[in-house]
C-alpha positions in Angstrom: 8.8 20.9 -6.6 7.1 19.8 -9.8 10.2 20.2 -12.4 10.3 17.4 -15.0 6.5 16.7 -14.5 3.8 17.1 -16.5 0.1 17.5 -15.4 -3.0 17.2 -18.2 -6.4 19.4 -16.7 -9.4 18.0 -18.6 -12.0 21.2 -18.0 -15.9 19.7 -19.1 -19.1 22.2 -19.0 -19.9 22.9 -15.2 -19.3 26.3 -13.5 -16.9 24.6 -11.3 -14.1 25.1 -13.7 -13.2 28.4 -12.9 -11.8 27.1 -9.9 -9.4 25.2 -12.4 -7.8 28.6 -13.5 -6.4 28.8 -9.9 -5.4 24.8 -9.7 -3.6 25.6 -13.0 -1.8 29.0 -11.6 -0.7 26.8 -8.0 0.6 24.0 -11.0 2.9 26.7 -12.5 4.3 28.0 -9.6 5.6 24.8 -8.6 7.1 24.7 -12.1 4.9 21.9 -13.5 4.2 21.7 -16.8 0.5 22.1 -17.5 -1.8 20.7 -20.6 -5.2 22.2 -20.6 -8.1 20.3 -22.6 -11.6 21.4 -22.9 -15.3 20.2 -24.2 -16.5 22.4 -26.1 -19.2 23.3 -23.3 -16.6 24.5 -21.1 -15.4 27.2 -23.0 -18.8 28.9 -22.2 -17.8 28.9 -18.7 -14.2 29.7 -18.8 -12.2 31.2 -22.1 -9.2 29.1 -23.6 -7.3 32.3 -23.5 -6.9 32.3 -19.4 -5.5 28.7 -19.4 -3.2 29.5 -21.7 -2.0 33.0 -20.1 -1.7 30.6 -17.1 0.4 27.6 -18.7 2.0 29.2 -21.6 0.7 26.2 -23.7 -2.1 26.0 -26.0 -5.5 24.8 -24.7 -6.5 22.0 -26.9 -10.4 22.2 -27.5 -10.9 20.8 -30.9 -9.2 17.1 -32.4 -8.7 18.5 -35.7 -7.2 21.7 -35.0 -4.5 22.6 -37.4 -3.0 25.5 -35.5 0.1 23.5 -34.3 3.3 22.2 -34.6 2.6 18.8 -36.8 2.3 15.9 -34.3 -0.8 13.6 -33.4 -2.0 15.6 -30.2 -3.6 13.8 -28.6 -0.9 11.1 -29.0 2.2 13.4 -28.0 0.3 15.0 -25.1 -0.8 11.7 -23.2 2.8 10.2 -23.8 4.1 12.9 -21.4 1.6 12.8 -19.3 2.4 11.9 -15.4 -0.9 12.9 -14.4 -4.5 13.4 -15.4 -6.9 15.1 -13.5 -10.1 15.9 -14.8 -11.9 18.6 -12.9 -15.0 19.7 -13.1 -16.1 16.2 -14.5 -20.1 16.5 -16.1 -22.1 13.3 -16.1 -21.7 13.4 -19.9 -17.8 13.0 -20.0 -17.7 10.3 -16.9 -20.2 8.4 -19.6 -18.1 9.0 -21.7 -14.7 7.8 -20.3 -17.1 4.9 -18.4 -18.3 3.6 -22.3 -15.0 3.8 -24.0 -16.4 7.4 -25.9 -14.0 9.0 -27.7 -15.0 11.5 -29.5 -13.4 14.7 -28.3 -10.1 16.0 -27.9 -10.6 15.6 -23.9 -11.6 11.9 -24.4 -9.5 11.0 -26.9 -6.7 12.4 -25.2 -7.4 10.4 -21.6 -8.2 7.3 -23.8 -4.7 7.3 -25.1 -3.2 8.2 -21.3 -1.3 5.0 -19.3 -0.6 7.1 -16.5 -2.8 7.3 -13.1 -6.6 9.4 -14.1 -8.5 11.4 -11.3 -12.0 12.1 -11.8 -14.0 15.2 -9.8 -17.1 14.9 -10.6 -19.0 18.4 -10.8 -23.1 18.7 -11.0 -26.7 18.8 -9.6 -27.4 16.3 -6.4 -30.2 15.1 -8.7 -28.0 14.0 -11.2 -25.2 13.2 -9.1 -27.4 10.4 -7.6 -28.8 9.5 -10.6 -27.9 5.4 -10.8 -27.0 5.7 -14.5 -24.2 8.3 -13.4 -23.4 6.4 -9.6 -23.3 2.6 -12.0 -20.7 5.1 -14.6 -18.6 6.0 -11.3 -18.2 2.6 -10.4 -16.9 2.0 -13.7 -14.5 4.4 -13.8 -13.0 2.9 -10.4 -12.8 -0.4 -12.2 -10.7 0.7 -15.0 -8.4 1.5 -12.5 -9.6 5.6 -12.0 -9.5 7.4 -9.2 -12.5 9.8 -8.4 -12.9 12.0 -5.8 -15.7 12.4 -4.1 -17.5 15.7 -4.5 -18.7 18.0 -1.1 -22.0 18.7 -0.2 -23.3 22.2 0.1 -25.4 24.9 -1.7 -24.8 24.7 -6.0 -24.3 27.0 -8.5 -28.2 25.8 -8.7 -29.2 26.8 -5.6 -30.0 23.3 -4.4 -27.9 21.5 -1.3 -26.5 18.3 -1.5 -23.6 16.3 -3.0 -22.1 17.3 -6.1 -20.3 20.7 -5.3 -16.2 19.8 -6.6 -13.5 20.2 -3.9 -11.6 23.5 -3.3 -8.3 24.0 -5.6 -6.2 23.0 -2.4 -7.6 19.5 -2.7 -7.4 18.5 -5.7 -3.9 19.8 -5.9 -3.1 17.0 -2.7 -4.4 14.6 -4.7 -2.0 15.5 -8.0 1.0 15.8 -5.4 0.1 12.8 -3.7 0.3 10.9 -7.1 3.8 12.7 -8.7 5.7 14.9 -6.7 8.4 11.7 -5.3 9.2 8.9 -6.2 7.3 6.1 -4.3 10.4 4.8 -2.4 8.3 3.9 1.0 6.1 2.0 -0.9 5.1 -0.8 1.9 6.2 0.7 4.7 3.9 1.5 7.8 5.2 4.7 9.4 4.2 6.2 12.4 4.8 10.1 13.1 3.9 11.7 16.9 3.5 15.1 16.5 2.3 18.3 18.7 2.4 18.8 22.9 0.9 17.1 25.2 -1.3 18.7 27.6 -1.4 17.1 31.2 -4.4 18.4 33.3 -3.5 20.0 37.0 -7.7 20.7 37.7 -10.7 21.4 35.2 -9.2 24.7 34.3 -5.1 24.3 34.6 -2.5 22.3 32.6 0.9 21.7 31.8 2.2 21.7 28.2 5.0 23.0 26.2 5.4 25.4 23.3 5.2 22.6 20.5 3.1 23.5 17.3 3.3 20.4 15.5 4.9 21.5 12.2 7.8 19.1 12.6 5.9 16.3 13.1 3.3 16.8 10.2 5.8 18.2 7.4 7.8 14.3 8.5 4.2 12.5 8.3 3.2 14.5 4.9 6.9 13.7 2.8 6.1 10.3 4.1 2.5 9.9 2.3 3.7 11.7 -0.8 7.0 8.9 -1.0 4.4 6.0 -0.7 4.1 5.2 2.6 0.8 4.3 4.8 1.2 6.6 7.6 -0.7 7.1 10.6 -0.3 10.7 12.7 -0.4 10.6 16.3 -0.9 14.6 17.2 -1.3 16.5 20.5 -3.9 19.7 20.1 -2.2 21.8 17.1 -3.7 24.3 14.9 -2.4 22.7 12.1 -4.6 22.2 9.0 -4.9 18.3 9.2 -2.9 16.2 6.1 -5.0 14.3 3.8 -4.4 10.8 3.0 -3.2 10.1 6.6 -4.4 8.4 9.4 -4.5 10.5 12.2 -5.5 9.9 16.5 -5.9 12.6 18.5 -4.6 12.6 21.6 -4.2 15.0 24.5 -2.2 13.1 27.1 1.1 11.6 27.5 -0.4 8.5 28.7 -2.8 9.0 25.7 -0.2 9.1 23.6 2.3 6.0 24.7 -1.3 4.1 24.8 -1.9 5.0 21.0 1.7 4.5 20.2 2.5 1.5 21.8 -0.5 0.0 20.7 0.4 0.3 17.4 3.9 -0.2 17.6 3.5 -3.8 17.0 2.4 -3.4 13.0 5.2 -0.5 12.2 8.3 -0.2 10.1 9.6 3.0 10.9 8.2 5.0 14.6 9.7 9.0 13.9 8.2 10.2 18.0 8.5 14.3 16.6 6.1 15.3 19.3 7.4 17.5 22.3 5.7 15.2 25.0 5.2 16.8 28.7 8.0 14.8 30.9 5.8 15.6 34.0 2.4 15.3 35.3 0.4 17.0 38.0 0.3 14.0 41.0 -2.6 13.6 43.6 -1.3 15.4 47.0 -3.5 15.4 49.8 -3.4 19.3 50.6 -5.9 21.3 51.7 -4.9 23.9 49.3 -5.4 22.1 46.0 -8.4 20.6 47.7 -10.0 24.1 47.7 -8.6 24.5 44.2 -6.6 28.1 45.7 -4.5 29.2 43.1 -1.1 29.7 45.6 -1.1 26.1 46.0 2.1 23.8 45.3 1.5 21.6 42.2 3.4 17.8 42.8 4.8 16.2 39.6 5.5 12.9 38.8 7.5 11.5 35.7 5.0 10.3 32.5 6.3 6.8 31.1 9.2 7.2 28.5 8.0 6.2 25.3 11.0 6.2 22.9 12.5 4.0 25.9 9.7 1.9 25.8 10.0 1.2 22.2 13.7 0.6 22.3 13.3 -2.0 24.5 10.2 -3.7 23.2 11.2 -3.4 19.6 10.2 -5.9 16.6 12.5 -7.1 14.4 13.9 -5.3 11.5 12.1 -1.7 12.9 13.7 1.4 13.1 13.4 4.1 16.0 13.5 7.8 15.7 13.5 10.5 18.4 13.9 14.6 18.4 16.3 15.5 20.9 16.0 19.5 21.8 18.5 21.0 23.5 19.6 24.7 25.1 23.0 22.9 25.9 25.7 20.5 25.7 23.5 19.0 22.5 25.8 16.6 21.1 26.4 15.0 24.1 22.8 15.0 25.8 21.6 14.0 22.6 24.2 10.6 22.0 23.2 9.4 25.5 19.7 9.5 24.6 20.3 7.6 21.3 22.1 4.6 23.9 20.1 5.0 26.6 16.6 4.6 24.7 18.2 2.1 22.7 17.1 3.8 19.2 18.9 4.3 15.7 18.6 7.5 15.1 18.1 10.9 17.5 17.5 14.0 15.2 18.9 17.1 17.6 18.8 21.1 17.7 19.5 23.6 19.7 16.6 25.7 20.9 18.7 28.7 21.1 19.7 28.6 17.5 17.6 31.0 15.4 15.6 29.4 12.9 15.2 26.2 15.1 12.6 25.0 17.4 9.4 25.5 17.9 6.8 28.1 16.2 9.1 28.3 13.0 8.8 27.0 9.6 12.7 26.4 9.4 14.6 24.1 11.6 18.3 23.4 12.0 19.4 19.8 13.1 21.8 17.3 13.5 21.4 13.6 12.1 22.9 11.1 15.2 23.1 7.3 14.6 26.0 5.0 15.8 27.7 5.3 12.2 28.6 9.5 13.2 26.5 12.6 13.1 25.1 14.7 10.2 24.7 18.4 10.6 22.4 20.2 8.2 22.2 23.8 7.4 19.3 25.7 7.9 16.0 24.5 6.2 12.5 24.6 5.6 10.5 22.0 8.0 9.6 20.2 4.5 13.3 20.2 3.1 14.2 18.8 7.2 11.4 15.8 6.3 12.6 14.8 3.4 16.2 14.9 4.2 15.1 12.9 7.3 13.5 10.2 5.4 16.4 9.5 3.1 18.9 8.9 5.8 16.0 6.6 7.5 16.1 5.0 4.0 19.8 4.6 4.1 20.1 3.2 7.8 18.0 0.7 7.7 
């Protein structure tokens, strides 16, 4: 995922940078290649040795450390660089970096960087609030830094507040957000629907569909990560929810076509993943369903079609997507729906295809535009994203 890139950890004194062992160990499993620099104060927290069993490169701690292959270090290092993060971040080093201070191997190094720097802060709420430290913050975000903002909860310290650093998971969204694809939907507004819908019959009973959402959120994730400003429309899912994303909860399918269509106005590309419920419960006058008895008959009426909707209240210059699943005749069922809803592109599978469908983390589908159809083998619902977004990219 991360071949070709190259991340630079700056580790400062705080207890929090053990957690950086396990941020450098997720790094190197998605074959990044990982620079570790220290303070001097952090190697009493964490030894040198473990970042380098982790990265296979040297951890740089001193500026005028011989024990390498002649080049200027700091220099050759930053040059690579795609990426600095520097996590657990002291007051001292943000004061540092916020004055121009370069007088370590870590500050030196992020002085000479032109890439994009994240800072995570790591320390005492006391200190953390302290206006010399919040006025160095500010600076940071003025020279063009990112920092993240740390969580509240009980510290190494024993106090409770802000200042606790992010879990590993986290901070690694943040480095993927910034290299792992090229920014290609850079200015585009994309809207993802994702999850079932749940249509009430009475307070206790409902009508839904076997949709987990992972379609729709691996589509809305490979979207943020290529640029784009994305907003997640998701029925109830169990899903952990993406970061950088705007996302509405919704539980309805009139919920949802009033979300989507009220948005529709302001997006370039609409991708409607979600399995909506193509029936609700209707209000019958019968006695039966009056009492609530559990033998009674349960009227349906059509909800509003909102890929149909779309297609026929479409801006300029906006491009449609649907799913399209199937147990038969898919091709076919599938085209119609693509000229009927009056769409560019219906992405299709089979539900009785293994690997495919719901409650999987693989999918098997079939590109269909008016140019021909696409099949693709079977794939991970990330790989399925991504492949998605490039033929959006080259239809539109």
């Amino acid at each position: 995922m991360l071949k070709g890139k190259t991340v630079v950890l700056g580790v400062t004194g705080s207890i929090a940078a053990y957690k950086i062992a396990n941020l450098a160990s997720m790094l190197s499993k998605l074959n990044a290649e990982i620079h570790v620099l220290m303070t001097k104060n952090a190697t009493n927290f964490i030894n040198p040795i473990t970042f380098e069993t982790l990265t296979g490169n040297k951890c740089l701690i001193d500026t005028f450390d011989r024990n390498f292959q002649y080049s200027v270090e700091h220099v050759s290092i930053a040059k690579k660089a795609d990426v600095v993060l520097i996590a657990p971040a002291s007051a001292n080093v943000i004061g540092k970096l916020a004055c121009g201070i370069a007088d370590d191997m870590l500050t030196t190094t992020v002085m000479a960087c032109k890439c994009k720097k994240i800072v995570s802060p790591a320390m005492n709420t006391n200190m953390y609030e302290n206006p010399i430290v919040q006025d160095n913050i500010q600076r940071l975000k003025k020279f063009g830094m990112e920092v993240i903002e740390p969580d509240v909860g009980l510290l190494a310290c024993k106090d409770v507040g802000a200042g606790k650093m992010p879990s590993e998971d986290i901070l690694l969204e943040y480095i993927l957000r910034e290299i792992k694809c090229d920014k290609d939907f850079v200015g585009k507004n994309v809207l993802v629907t994702a999850g079932p819908t749940v249509e009430a019959i009475d307070p206790v009973r409902f009508i839904s569909n076997h949709s987990t959402g992972k379609m729709g959120y691996a589509i809305a994730k490979a979207a943020m990560y290529r640029g784009a400003k994305v907003t997640l429309v998701t029925g109830p899912v169990s899903i952990k929810l993406p970061m950088f994303i705007d996302v509405v909860h919704i539980n309805s399918a009139a919920d949802m076509f009033k979300e989507v269509s009220g948005r529709a106005e302001s997006q370039d590309i609409i991708i409607k993943a979600a399995a909506v419920a193509d029936y609700t419960p209707a209000v019958v006058a019968d006695e039966k369903i009056k009492k609530n008895d559990s033998d009674a008959g349960i009227a349906l009426k059509r909800t509003v079609d909102i890929l149909k909707y779309l297609g026929e209240h479409r801006r300029e210059g906006q491009f449609l997507c649907g799913f399209s699943m199937e147990t038969e005749n898919m091709l076919e069922n599938s085209k119609r729906k693509l000229e009927k809803k009056s769409i560019d592109m219906i992405v299709a599978n089979n539900l009785k295809i293994e690997g495919a469908g719901f409650g999987v983390d693989t999918n098997v589908v079939t590109f269909i535009t008016s140019k021909g159809c696409k099949q693709l083998p079977k794939m991970s619902k990330e790989q399925v994203a991504d492949a998605l977004l490039d033929e959006i990219k080259e239809n539109m």
